[in-house]
C-alpha positions as CSV (number, residue, x, y, z in Angstrom):
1,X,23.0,62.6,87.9
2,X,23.8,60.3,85.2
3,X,23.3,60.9,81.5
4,X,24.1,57.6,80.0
5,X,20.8,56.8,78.4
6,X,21.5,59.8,76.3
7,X,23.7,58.3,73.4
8,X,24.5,60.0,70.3
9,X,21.7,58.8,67.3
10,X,24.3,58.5,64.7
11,X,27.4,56.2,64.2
12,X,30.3,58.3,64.7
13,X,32.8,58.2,67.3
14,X,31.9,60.0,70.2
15,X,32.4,63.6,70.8
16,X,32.7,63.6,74.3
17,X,35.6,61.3,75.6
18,X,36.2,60.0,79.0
19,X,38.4,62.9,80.0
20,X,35.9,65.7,79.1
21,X,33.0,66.5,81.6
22,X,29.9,66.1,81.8
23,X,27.9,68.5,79.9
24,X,25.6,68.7,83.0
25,X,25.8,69.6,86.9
26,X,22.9,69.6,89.1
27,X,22.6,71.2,92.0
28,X,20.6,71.5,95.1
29,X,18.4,68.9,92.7
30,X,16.2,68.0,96.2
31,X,15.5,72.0,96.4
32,X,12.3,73.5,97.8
33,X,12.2,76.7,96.4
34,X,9.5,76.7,93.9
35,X,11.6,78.2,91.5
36,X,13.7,76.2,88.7
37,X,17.0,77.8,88.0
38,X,18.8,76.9,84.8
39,X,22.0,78.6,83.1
40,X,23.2,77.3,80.1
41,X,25.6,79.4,79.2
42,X,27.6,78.5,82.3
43,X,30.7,76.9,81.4
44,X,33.6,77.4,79.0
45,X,34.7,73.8,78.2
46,X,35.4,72.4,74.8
47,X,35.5,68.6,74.1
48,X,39.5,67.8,73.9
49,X,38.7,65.9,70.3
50,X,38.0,69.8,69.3
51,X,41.4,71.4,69.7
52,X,40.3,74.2,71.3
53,X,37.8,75.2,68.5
54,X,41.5,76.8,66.7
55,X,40.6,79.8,69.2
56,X,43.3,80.9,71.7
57,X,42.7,81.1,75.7
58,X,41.8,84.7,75.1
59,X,39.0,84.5,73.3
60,X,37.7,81.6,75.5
61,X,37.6,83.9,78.1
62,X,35.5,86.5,76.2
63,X,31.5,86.9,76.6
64,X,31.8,85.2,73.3
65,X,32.5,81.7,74.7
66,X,30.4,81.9,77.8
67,X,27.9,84.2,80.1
68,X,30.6,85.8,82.1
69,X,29.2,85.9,86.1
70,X,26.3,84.1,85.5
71,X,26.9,80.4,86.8
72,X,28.4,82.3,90.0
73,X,25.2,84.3,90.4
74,X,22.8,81.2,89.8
75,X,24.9,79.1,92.4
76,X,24.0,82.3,95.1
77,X,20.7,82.6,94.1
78,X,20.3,78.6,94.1
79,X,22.2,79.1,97.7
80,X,19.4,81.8,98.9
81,X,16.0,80.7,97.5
82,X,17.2,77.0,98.2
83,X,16.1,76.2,94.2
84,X,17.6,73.4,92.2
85,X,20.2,74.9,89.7
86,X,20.7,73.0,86.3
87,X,24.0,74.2,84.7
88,X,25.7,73.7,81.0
89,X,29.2,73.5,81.3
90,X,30.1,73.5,77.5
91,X,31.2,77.0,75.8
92,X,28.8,78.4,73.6
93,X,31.0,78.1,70.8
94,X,30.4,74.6,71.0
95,X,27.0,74.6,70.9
96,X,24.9,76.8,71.9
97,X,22.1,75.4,74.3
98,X,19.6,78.1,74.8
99,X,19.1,77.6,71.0
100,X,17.6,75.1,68.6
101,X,19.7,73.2,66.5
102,X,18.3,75.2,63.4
103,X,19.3,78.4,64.6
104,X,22.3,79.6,62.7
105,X,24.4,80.6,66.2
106,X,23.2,77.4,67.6
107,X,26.9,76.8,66.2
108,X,28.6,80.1,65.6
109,X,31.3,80.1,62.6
110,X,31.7,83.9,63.5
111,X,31.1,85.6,67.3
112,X,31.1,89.1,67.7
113,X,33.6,89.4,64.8
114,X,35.4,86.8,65.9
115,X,35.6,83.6,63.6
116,X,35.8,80.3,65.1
117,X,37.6,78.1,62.8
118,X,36.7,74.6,64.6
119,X,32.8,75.7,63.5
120,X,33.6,76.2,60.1
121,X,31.5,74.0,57.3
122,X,30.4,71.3,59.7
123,X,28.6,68.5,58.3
124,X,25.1,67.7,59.2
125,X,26.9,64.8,61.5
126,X,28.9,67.1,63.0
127,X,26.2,69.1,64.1
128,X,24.2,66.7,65.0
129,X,26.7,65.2,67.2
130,X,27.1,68.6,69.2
131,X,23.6,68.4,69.4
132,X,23.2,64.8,70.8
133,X,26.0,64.6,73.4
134,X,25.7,68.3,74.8
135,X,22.6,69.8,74.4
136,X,20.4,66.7,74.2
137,X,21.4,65.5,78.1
138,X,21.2,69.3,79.4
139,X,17.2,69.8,78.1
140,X,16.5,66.1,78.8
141,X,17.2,66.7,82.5
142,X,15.4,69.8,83.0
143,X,12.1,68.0,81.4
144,X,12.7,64.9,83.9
145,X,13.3,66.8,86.8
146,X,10.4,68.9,85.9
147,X,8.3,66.0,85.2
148,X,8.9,64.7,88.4
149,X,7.9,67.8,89.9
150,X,4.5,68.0,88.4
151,X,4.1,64.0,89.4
152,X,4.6,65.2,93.0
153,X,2.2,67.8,92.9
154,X,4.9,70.6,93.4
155,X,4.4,73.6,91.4
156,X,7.3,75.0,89.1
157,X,8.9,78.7,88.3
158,X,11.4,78.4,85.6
159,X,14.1,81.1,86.1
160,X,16.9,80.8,83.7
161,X,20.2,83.0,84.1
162,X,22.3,84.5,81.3
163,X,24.2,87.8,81.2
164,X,24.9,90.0,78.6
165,X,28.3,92.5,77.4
166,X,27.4,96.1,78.1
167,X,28.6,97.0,74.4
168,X,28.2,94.5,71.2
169,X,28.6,95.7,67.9
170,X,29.4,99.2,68.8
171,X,26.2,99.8,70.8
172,X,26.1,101.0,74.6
173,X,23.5,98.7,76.5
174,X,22.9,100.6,79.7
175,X,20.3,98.9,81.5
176,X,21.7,96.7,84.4
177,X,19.1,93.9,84.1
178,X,16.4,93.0,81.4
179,X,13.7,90.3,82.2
180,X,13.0,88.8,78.7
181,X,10.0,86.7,77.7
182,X,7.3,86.1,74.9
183,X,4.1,84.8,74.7
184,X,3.7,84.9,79.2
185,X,4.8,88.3,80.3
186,X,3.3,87.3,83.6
187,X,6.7,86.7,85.9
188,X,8.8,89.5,83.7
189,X,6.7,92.0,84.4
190,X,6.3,91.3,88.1
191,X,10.0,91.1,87.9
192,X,10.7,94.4,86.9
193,X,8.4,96.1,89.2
194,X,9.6,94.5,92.4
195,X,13.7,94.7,91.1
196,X,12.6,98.6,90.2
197,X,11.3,98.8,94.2
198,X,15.0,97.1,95.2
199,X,17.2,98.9,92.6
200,X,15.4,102.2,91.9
201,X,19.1,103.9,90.7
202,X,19.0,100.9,88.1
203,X,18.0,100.9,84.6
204,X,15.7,97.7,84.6
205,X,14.1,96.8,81.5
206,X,11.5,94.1,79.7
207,X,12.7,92.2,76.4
208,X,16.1,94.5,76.4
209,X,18.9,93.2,75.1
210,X,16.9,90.7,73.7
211,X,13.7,89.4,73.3
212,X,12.3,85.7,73.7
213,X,11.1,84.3,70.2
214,X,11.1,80.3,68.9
215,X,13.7,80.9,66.5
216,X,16.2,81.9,68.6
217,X,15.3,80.7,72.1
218,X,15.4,77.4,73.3
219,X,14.3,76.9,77.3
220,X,11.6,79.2,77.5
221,X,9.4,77.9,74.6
222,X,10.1,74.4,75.4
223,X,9.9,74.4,78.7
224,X,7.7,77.2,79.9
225,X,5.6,77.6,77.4
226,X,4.8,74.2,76.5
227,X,4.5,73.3,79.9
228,X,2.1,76.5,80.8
229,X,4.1,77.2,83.6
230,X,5.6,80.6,84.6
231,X,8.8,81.6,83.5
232,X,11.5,84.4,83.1
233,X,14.6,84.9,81.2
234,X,17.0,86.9,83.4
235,X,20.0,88.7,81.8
236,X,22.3,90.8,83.8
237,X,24.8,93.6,82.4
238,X,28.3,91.1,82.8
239,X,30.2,94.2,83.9
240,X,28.1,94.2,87.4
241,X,28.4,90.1,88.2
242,X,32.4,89.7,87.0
243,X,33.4,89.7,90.7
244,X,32.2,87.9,94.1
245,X,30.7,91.1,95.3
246,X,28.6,91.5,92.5
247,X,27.4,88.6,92.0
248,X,26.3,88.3,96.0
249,X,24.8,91.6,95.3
250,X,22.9,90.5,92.3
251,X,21.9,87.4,93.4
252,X,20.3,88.9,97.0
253,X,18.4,91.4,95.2
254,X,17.0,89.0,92.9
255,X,16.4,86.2,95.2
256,X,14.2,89.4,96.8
257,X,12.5,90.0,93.4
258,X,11.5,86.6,93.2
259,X,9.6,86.4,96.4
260,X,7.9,89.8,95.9
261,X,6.6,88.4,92.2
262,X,5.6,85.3,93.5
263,X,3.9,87.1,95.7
264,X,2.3,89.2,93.2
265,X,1.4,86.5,91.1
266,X,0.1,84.6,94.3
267,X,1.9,81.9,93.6
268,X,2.6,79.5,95.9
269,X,3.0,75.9,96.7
């Protein structure tokens, strides 16, 4: 899928040159799965103009920079439920996608305790450049292949994919799975009762590690909400996806979720 039509507002040079990727992959776009999968925090690639951000390969490979296991899931759980998959393939620490553009980590100057010196004092430009050549393209394909969808008459799930360090800031986060939400706990909810049916030795919890809100969400108010349809935010403990078992593991048991809460919700197409 192309993204040329979505060029930068502003006059700078571009961000993204010809040797950087795409800031999005589809997949399985022609799926039949009612579900929508999405993961933005997929990838780990900073735009070549960036240097790196000034971090080393290290840090890159830290839950700081990316969610570690999820992409991998999402393409098995894509693979099982036959769903299309949008993916983000720009680190975090670029810009953060699952945010809006006011958030203050939409462009993190400090991770974790970690300070990213190619984030420090940008410009309103600068920002906004992030924001028109990465995050711009990734939302503005979700809405058109969502809108085209809803033209067809084929009813949409959004499922969105992230995972989550089992300590940050000193604090143990046992649970192996939280389903987050806000305003619909409708598919969360269903979630957890048919995961806690598969997993019963798991910890699985609602809003835990985080909670959904506008401030520091992005796909869920946008484009569950708004759009009235039902939606989940899945995050999964990175210590249990970080390997090929795991994350064939994850993504069966959650491809079985899904179909009991569809059922549950009687959704259906």
């Amino acid at each position: 899928m192309s993204h040329a039509s979505h060029s930068p507002r502003h006059d700078a040079p571009c961000l993204l040159s010809p040797c950087d990727p795409d800031p999005v992959e589809v997949v399985r776009a022609s799926g039949t799965s009612l579900i929508f999968l999405l993961c933005e925090h997929a990838g780990r690639a900073v735009p070549a103009n960036l240097a790196g951000l000034g971090l080393d390969g290290a840090d890159m490979d830290r839950h700081i920079a990316w969610d570690i296991g999820a992409a991998a899931t999402a393409r098995r759980l894509s693979d099982l439920l036959d769903a299309p998959l949008v993916l983000q393939r720009y680190s975090r620490l670029v810009i953060d996608t699952n945010r809006p553009l006011s958030a203050p980590d939409c462009i993190p100057e400090i991770s974790d305790g970690t300070m990213v010196p190619g984030n420090a004092a940008l410009d309103a430009a600068a920002r906004a450049q992030r924001y028109d050549e990465i995050h711009r393209p990734l939302h503005d394909t979700v809405a058109e292949m969502l809108d085209a969808r809803a033209a067809a008459g084929r009813p949409s799930v959004l499922v969105t994919i992230h995972s989550y360090t089992p300590v940050f800031a000193g604090q143990a986060r046992p649970m192996s799975v939280g389903f987050l939400y806000n305003r619909d706990a409708r598919l969360a909810q269903a979630l957890k009762a048919a995961l806690t049916q598969i997993a019963p030795d798991d910890i699985i919890a609602l809003n835990a590690p985080y909670a959904v809100d506008d401030d520091s969400d992005y796909a869920i108010p946008i484009h569950g909400e708004r759009r009235g349809i039902p939606h989940a935010l899945i995050e999964l403990r990175n210590d249990l996806i970080s390997n090929t078992a795991g994350q064939r593991l994850w993504a069966v048991r959650l491809a079985e979720a899904l179909g009991a809460a569809l059922e549950t919700l009687e959704i259906t197409p």
